[in-house]
N, C-alpha and C positions, 0 to 999 in steps of 0.2 A: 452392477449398475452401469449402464452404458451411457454415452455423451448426448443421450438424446431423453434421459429421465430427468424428471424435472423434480428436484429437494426443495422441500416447503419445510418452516417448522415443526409440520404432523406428520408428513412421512420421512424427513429425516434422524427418525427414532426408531432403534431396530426392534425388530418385529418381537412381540412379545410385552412388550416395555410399557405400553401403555392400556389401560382396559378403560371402559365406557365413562367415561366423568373423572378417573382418577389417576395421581401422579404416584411413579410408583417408591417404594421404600427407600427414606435417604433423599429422594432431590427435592429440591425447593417449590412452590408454586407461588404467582405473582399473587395471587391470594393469602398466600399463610407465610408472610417472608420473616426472616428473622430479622429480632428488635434491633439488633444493633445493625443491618443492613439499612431500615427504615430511619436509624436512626442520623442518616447522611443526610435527608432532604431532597427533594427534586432535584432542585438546582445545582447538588453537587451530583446526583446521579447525572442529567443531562453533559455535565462535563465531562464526566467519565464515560460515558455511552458512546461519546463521539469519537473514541480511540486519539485521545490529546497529543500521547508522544508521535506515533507516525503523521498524524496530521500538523504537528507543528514542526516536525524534519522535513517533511516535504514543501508546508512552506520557505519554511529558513531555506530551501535550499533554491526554492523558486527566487526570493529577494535576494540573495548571493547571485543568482546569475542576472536578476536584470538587473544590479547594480555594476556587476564588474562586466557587463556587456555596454555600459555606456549609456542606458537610460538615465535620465535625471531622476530625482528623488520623486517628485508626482508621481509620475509614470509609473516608476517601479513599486511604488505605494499601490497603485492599481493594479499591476500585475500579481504583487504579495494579496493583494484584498481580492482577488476574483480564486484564485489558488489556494487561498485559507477557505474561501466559505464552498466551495466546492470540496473541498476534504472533509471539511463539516459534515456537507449533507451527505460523502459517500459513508462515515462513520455513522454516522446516524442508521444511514437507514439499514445499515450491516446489522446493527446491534437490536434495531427494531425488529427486522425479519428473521431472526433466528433466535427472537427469547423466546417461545417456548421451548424448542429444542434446551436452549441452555437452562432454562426452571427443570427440566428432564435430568438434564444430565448435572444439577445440583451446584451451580456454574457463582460461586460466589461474588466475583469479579464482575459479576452482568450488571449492571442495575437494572436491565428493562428485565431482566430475571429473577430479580428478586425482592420486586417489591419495591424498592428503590423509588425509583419510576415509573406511569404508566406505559407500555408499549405506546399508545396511542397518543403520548405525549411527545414521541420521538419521534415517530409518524410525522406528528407537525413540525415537528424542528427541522426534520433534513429536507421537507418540503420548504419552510423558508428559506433555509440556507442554498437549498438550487433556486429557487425562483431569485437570490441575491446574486445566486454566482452568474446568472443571464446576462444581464446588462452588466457587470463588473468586467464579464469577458468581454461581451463583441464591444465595449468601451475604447479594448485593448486593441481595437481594430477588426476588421469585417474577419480576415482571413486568421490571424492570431488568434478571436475570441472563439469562431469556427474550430479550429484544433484542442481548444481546450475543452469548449464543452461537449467535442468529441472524446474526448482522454476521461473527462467523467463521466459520460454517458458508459462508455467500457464499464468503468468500475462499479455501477450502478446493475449493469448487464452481471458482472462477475456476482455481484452479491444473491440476485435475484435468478441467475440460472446459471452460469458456468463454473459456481465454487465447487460442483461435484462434478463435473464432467474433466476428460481429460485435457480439452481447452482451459484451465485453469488459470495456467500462466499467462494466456494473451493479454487480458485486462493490463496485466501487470505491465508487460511489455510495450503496450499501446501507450498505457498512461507517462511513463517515463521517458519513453521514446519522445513523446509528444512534449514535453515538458521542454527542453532547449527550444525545439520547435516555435513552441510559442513564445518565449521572450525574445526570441530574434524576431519575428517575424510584428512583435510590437515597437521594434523601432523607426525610427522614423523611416520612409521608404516601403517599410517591410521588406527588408532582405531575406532568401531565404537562410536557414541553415547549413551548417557546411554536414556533410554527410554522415563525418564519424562521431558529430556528436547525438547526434539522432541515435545512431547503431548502437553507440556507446550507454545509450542511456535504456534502450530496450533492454539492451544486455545486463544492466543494473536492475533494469525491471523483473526478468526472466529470474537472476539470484535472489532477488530482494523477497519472491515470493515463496522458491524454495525455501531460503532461513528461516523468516514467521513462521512455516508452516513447521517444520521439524520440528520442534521439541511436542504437538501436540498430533502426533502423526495417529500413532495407536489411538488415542480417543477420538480423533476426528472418524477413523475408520469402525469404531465400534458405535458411530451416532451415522453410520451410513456415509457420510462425506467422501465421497473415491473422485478426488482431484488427482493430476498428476501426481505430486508428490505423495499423496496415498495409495496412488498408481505402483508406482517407486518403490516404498516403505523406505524404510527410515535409514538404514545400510546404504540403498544404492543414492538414495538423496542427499547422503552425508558428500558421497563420492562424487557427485555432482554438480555440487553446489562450487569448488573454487573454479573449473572450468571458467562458466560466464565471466565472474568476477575478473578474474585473469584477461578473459577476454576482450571485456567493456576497459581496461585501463592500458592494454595494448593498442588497441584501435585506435583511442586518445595521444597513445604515443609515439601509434607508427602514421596513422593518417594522416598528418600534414606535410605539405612536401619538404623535400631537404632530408638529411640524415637527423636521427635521433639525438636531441641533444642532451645534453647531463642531469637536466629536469624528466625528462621521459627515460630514462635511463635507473634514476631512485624511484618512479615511481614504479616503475615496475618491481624493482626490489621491492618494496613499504607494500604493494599491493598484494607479490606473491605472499610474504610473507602473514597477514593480516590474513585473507583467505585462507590458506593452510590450515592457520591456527587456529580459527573459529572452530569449522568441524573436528578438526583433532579433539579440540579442549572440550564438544558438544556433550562427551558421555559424565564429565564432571559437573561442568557448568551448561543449565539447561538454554541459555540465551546467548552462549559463546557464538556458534555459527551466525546468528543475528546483528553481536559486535562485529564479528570479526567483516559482515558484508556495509555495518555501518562505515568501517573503519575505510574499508576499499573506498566506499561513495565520498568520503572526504578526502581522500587521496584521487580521486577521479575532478569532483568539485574545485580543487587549485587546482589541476590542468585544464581544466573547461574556463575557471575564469583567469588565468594567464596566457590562454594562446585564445582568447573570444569563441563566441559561438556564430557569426555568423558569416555568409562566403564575401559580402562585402571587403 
């Protein structure tokens, strides 16, 4: 599959796998889901549909920066409220456009796979959740809300066409990158950003995508999915993965002018070391490489908000 085939939840099922009206032995259908999957409710499906944990780090990490950038509380309330419901709707409609694929591949984690929830109940959700993130952004100002519901439009692009292609990563990088971007550019003035934390934050994006994707490499590639890291497989993505990391927390410590002080100095140590570990520790613990780039982004997070994000 090449960067220009386009995975749906019907052809991202390898060939074989499915015949006329029926799912095959072993996976789930949103029709015949198990009782105790039903037995969650909509409501708790909808919350798990929206992928909670990434969507509320990415928040936290939005209101960590427009607080220690010097927004006032309002403000940064708006920033954190346009960046949650924007994460909403790209979890949402992640999870809506690949449940059948995942009722296929027996996906007990899905709701909108299992019964759980209607697809088309999710459908409406992450369409609410973007028609809220509209105005939440350009709120945050013309040019600031511009950047973000560019950084989601990415994500939205990433779900609906570039999860299989070798552009994989860009979303990622778009998104993240774009994320200092906009709470600088929501304070008063709008100053722009200073450069490295932009660079810095692509390059959190670029690992951030690698690690999720690892531990689910082999099956993402047996359901058709050939994104870079299933480009990779799973060896050379291991070995890949602490570069960026490494990278995004150097930038942050060499890019400001003046010699490196003692702070960018540990965090290089805390970062190498956290990177390292994750892929080393991946073949025991399947979510190690995932800490170990969490661990970086909060060692990146206290240098973003101890030396500011923006060139003001």
């Amino acid at each position: 599959m090449d960067a220009t085939d386009r995975v749906s939840p019907a052809d991202a099922v390898p060939a074989g796998a499915e015949r006329a009206g029926a799912v095959p032995a072993g996976a789930v259908s949103v029709e015949a889901a198990p009782v105790d999957a039903r037995r969650r409710g909509p409501i708790a499906g909808l919350a798990l549909a929206c992928h909670p944990g990434p969507a509320l780090a990415v928040t936290a990490l939005a209101c960590a920066l427009a607080l220690g950038s010097g927004l006032d509380g309002p403000r940064s309330a708006l920033v954190t409220g346009a960046v949650l419901t924007g994460q909403l709707s790209v979890g949402w409609c992640n999870d809506a456009y690949d449940a059948r694929r995942d009722a296929l591949a027996a996906r007990r984690d899905k709701p909108a796979a299992d019964g759980t929830v209607e697809p088309g109940a999710v459908w409406a959700a992450a369409a609410t959740a973007l028609a809220l993130c509209v105005p939440l952004s350009l709120a945050c100002g013309g040019l600031a809300g511009t950047v973000h519901l560019a950084a989601v439009t990415a994500a939205w692009i990433y779900n609906l066409r570039l999860k299989a292609t070798a552009l994989s990563w860009l979303p990622y990088a778009v998104g993240f990158g774009a994320l200092p971007a906009a709470v600088t550019l929501s304070l008063p003035g709008g100053p722009w950003p200073r450069w490295w934390t932009v660079t810095a934050g692509a390059l959190l994006g670029f690992a951030a995508h690698l690690a999720d994707t690892l531990p689910d490499i082999a099956a993402d590639r047996a359901a058709g999915v050939r994104g870079l890291p299933q480009r990779l497989g799973a060896a050379k993505t291991r070995l890949l993965l602490p570069l960026p990391l490494l990278g995004a927390t150097a930038v942050l410590a060499l890019g400001p002018p003046g010699p490196m002080d003692a702070g960018g100095v540990a965090a290089l140590v805390l970062a190498g070391a956290a990177a390292l570990a994750g892929p080393a520790l991946g073949r025991r613990w399947r979510k190690a490489a995932l800490a170990g780039a969490v661990a970086v982004a909060a060692v990146d997070l206290a240098l973003l908000v101890a030396r500011g994000t923006s060139a003001a």
